[in-house]
C-alpha positions as CSV (number, residue, x, y, z in Angstrom):
1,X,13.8,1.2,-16.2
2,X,13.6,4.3,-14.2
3,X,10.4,5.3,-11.9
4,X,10.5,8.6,-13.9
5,X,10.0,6.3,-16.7
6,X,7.3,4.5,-15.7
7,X,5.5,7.3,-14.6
8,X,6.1,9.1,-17.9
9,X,4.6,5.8,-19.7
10,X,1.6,5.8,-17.1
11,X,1.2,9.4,-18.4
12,X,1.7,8.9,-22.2
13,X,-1.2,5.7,-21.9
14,X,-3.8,8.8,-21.3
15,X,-2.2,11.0,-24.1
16,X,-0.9,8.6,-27.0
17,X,-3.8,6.4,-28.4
18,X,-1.8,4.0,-30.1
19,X,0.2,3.6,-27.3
20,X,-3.0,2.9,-25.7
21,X,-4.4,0.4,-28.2
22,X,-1.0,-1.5,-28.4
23,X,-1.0,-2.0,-24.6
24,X,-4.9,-2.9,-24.7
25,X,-4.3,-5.8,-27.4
26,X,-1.6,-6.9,-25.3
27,X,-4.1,-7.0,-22.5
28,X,-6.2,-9.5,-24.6
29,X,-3.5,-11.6,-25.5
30,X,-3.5,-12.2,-21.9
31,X,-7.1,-12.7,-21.6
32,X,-6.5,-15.3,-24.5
33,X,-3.6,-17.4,-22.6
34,X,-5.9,-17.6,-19.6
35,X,-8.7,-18.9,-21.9
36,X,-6.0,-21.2,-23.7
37,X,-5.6,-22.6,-19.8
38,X,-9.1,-23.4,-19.2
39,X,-10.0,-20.0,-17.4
40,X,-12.5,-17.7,-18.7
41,X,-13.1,-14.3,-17.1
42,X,-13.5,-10.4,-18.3
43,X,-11.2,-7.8,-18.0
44,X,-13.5,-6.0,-16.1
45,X,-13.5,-9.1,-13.8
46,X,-9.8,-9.3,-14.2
47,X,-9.7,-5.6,-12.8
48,X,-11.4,-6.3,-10.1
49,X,-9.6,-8.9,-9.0
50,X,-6.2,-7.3,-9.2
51,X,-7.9,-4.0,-7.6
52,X,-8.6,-5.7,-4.6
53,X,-5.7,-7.4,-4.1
54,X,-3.9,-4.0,-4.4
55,X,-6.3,-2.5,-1.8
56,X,-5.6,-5.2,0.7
57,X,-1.7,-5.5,0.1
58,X,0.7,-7.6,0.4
59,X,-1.3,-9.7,3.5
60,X,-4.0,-10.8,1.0
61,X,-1.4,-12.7,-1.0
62,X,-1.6,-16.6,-0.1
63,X,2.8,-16.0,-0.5
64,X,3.3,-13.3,1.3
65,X,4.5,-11.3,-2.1
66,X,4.0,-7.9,-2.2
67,X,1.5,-6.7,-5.1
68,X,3.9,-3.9,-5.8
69,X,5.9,-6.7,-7.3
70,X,3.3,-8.6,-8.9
71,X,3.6,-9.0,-12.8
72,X,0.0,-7.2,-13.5
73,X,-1.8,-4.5,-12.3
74,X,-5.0,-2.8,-12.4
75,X,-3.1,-0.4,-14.8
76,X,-2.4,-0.1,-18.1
77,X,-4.8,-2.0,-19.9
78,X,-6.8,-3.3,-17.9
């Protein structure tokens, strides 16, 4: 996938409601495998986590990985 395209799905979350309710349910379903592993959190509290470790970067991560590259964000859904 393009950045254009990313960027253009970023844009669409804000515009297309049922795009933004599809991507929020998927949200829960991961809010539901963490649950399913013993962990029990909020999205809100899932937010803040993955806010923080964008604002600190890559030298927060205990790997070294940069949180560009990470599999969630703070963004869509969350």
């Amino acid at each position: 996938m393009s950045i254009d395209h990313a960027q253009d799905f970023h844009k669409q979350m804000g515009e297309n409601e049922e795009m933004h309710t599809a991507v929020k349910a998927a949200s829960e379903k991961v809010l539901e495998i963490a649950k399913q592993n013993g962990l029990d959190f909020t999205r809100e509290e899932l937010a803040e986590v993955l806010a923080n470790k964008w604002k600190a970067g890559a030298d927060a991560d205990d790997d070294g990985a940069d949180p560009a590259t990470s599999f969630l964000s703070e963004r869509p859904g969350f």
